[in-house]
C-alpha positions in Angstrom: 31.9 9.6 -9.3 30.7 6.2 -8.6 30.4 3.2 -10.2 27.7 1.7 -11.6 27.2 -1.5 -9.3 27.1 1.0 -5.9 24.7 3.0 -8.1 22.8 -0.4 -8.6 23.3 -1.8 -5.0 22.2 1.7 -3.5 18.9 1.6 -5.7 17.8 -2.1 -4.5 19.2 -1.4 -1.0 16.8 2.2 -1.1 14.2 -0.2 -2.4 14.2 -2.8 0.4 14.4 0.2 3.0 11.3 1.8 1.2 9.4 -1.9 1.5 10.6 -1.9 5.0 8.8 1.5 5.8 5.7 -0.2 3.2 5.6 -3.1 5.8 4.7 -0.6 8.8 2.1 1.0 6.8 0.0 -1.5 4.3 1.0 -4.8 5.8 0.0 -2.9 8.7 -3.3 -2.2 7.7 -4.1 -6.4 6.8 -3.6 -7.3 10.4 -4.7 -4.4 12.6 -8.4 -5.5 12.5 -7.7 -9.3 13.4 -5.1 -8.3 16.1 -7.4 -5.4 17.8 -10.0 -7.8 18.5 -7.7 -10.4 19.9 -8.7 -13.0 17.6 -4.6 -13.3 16.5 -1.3 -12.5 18.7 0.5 -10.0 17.2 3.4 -12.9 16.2 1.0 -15.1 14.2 -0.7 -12.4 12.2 3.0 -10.9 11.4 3.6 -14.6 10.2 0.3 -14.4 8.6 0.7 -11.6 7.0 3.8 -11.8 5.4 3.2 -15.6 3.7 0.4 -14.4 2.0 1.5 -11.5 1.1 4.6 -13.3 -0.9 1.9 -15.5 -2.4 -0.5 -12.7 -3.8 2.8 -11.2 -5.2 3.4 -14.5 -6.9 -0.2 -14.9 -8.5 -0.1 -12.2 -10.8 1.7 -8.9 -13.3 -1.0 -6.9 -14.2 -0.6 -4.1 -11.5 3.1 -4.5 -11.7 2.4 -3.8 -15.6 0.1 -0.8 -15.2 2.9 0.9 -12.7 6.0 0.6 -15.2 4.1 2.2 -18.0 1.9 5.0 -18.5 3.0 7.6 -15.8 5.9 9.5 -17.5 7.2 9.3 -20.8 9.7 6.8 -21.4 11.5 9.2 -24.4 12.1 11.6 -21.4 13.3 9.8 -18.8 15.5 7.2 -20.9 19.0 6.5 -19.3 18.1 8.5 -16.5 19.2 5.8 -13.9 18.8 8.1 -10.4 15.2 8.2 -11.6 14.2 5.3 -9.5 16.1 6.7 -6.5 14.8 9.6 -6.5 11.6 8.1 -6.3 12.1 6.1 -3.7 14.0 8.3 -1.9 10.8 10.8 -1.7 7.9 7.9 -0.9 10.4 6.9 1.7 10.5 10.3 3.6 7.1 10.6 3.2 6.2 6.6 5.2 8.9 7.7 7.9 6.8 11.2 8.6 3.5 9.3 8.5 4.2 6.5 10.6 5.6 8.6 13.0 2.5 10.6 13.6 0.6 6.8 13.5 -1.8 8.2 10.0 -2.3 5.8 7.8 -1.0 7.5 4.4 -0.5 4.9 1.2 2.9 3.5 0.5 1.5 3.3 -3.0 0.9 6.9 -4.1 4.1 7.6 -1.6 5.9 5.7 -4.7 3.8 7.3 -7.1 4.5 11.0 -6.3 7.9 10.5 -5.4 8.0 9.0 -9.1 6.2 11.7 -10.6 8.4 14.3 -9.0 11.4 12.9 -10.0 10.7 13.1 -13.6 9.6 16.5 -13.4 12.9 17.3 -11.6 14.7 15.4 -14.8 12.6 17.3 -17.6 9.7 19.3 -16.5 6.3 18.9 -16.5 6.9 17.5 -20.4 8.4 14.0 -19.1 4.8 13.3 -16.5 2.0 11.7 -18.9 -1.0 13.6 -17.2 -3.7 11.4 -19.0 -2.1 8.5 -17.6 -1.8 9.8 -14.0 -5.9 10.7 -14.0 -6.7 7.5 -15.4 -4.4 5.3 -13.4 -3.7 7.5 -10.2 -6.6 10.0 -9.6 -10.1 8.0 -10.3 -8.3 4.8 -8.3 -7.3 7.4 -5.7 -11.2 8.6 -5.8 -13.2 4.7 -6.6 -11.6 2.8 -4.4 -12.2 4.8 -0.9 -15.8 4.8 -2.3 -15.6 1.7 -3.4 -14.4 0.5 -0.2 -16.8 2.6 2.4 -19.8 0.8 0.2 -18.6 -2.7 0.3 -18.1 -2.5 4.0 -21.4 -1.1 4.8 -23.3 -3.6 2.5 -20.9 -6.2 4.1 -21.8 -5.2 7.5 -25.9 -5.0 6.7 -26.0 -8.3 5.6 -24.4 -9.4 8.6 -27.0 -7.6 10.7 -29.9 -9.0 8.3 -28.7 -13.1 8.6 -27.8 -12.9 12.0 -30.6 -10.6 13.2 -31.6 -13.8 15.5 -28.9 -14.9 16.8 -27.3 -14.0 20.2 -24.3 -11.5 19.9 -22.1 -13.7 21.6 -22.8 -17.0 19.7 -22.6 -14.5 16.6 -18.7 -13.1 18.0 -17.7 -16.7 18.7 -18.4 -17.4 15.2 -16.5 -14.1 13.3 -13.3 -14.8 15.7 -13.1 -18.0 13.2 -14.2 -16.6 10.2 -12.4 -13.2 10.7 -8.5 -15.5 10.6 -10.3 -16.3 6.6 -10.8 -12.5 6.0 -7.7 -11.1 7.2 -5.8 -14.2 5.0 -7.8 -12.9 2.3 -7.0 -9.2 2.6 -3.5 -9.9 3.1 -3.2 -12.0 0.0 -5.0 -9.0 -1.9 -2.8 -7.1 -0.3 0.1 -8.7 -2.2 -1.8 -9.3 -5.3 -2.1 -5.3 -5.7 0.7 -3.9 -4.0 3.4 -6.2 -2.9 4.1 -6.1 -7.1 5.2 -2.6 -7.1 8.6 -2.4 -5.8 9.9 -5.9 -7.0 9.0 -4.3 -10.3 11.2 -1.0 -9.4 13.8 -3.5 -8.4 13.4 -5.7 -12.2 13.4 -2.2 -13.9 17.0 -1.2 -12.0 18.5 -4.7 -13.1 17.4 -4.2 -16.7 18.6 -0.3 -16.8 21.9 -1.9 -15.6 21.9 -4.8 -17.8 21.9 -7.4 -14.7 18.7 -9.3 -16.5 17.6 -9.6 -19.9 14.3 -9.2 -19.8 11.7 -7.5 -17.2 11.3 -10.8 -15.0 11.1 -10.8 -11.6 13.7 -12.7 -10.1 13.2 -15.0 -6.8 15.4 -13.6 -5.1 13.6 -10.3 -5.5 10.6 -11.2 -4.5 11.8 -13.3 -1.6 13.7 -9.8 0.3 10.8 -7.7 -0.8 7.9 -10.2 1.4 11.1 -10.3 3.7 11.5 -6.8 3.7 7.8 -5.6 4.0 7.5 -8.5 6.7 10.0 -6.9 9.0 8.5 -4.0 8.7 5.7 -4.6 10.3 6.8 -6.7 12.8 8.8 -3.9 14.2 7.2 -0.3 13.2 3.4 -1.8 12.0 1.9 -1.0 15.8 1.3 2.6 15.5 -0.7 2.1 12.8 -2.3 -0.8 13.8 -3.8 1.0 17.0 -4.9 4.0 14.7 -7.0 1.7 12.4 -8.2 -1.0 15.0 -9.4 1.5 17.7 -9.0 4.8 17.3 -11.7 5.2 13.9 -14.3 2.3 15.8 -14.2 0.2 18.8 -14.4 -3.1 16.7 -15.5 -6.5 17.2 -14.5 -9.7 15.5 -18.0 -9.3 13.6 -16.6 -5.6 12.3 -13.3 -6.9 11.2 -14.6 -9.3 9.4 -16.6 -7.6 7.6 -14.1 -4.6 7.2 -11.0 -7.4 5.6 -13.4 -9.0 3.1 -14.9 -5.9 2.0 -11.3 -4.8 1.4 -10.0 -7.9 0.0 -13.0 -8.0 -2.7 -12.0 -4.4 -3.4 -8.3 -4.7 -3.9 -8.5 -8.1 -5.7 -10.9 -6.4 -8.3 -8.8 -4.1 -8.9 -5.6 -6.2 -9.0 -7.5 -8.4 -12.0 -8.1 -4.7 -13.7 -4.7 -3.9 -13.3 -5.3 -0.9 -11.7 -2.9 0.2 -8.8 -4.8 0.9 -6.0 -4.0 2.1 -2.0 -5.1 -1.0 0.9 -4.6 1.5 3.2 -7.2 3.9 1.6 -9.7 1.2 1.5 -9.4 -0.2 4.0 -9.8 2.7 6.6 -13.1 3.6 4.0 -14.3 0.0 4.7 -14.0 0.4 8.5 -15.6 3.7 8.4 -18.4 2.0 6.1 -18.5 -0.8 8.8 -18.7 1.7 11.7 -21.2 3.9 9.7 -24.2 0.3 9.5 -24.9 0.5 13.3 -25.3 4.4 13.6 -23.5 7.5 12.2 -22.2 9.1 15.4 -20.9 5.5 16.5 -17.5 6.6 13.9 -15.0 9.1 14.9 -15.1 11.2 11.7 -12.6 13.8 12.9 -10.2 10.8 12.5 -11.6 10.6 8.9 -10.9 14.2 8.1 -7.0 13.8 9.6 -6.7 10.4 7.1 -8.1 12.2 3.9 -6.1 15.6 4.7 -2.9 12.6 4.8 -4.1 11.0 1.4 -4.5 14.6 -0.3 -1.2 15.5 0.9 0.6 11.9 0.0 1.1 13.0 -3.6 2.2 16.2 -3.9 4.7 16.3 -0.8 6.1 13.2 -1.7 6.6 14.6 -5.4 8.6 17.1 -4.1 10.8 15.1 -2.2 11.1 13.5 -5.0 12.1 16.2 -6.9 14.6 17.9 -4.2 16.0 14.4 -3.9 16.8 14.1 -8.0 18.5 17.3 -7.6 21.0 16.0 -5.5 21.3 13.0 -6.5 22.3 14.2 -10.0 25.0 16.6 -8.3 27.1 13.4 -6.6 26.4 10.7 -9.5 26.4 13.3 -12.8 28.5 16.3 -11.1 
């Protein structure tokens, strides 16, 4: 019905709005601690945000690698070119329904499911490599929330521990600085893990459609992907911003510091594994792991249970998006 370029330009245009909607969730997530406790205005950490992210995108391919293999079986879903938007389509509905109930859900696994549903939409059950979902989906999905909850509570103990002596207002003064370094540093993780994954969606449409030769990013993709993801933020990020910067523990500059840099050591291990991991997971474990040091009751946990009931679900209904959305796609571009 179509032709292959407006098949093409729909895909990277679906792609950029899916980074848009990835902007007001994970970028989101790297500057709601450093803005909640006034230590940035909302402008700089945007700006912030969005450099470093395009510079952790830059550094590295392993979790671009581990996303473009592994998941479905490439025999199956061969020259099936609505694959990708059918994917995107479904992570896409899913970030809209979240954001607009402010719950910090993962762009990620959004992407993942929608992914996942697609190809079982195009061949069954057959097409989706189950071994590689567990061992690149489901124990990330489990480790790093873990992983995450651990590293801020340690984080946030040895904080207590050297600064046991010190006033708590010479001891703010100081974690205002040093929480700017944190959030830099969970933003560039942020980039180095997840920032990868749709320039590589974008790189796999231009090789399917034999615009490149080889799977290299081009700069131009990465430059309206940071864009993309940076506007984003800038104009949806908020909701989610207030749900993770006040609504799971009143934090202070000493708590987001400690919440970003147990994040950022998190996500960049990860990223050097190759494994494809949610900031947004962690980072909310990491707060709640933060909030958890001074006293149990001081965290909101029925705002946990809401967040994890959103993870669970993040999967699954954006897998059938996914699928619904393959359906009709292949009825206008194969009908």
């Amino acid at each position: 019905m179509f032709e292959i370029p407006l098949l093409l330009f729909l895909i990277v245009l679906t792609a950029l709005i899916f980074d848009f909607t990835n902007g007001a969730h994970d970028c989101a997530n790297a500057i709601a601690t450093v803005v909640s406790t006034k230590v940035l205005t909302p402008r700089t950490a945007v700006a912030m945000a969005a450099s470093l992210n395009l510079l952790g995108a830059m550094l590295g391919t392993e979790v671009a690698k581990t996303l473009g293999g592994g998941l479905v079986h490439q025999s199956l879903v061969d020259g099936c070119q609505i694959l990708v938007f059918a994917a995107l389509i479904g992570a896409i509905v899913w970030n809209i329904l979240t954001w607009y109930l402010g719950i910090p859900s993962s762009s990620s696994h959004a992407l993942i499911g929608g992914l996942l549903g697609a190809a079982w939409g195009h061949a069954g059950f057959d097409a989706i490599n189950f071994q590689g979902v567990i061992n690149k989906v489901v124990l990330p999905f489990i480790g790093s929330p873990l992983a995450g909850f651990c590293a801020g509570f340690l984080v946030m103990v040895a904080i207590y521990w050297i600064c046991a002596r010190t006033l708590r207002r010479k001891v703010n003064a100081w974690f205002r600085r040093l929480q700017i370094m944190s959030a830099g540093f969970m933003a560039l993780s942020h980039g180095l893990n997840d920032a990868q994954k749709t320039m590589g969606i974008i790189t796999l449409a231009l090789l399917l459609f034999g615009e490149i030769d080889s799977v290299e990013v081009p700069l131009w993709v990465k430059l309206s992907c940071a864009s993309a993801m940076c506007l984003g933020t800038a104009i949806g990020g908020w909701k989610i911003v207030k749900t993770m910067g006040s609504r799971i523990f009143k934090l202070e500059p000493v708590h987001g510091f400690a919440a970003e840099t147990a994040t950022g050591i998190v996500i960049t291990g990860a990223s050097l594994m190759g494994a494809p991991v949610s900031t947004t997971h962690t980072v909310s474990a990491a707060i709640f792991g933060v909030g958890s040091s001074k006293r149990v009751n001081a965290v909101r946990w029925g705002v946990a249970g809401q967040l994890v009931v959103a993870w669970v679900l993040t999967l699954p209904c954006a897998g059938v998006v996914g699928a619904i959305s393959y359906y009709l796609l292949s009825l206008i571009f194969q009908g």
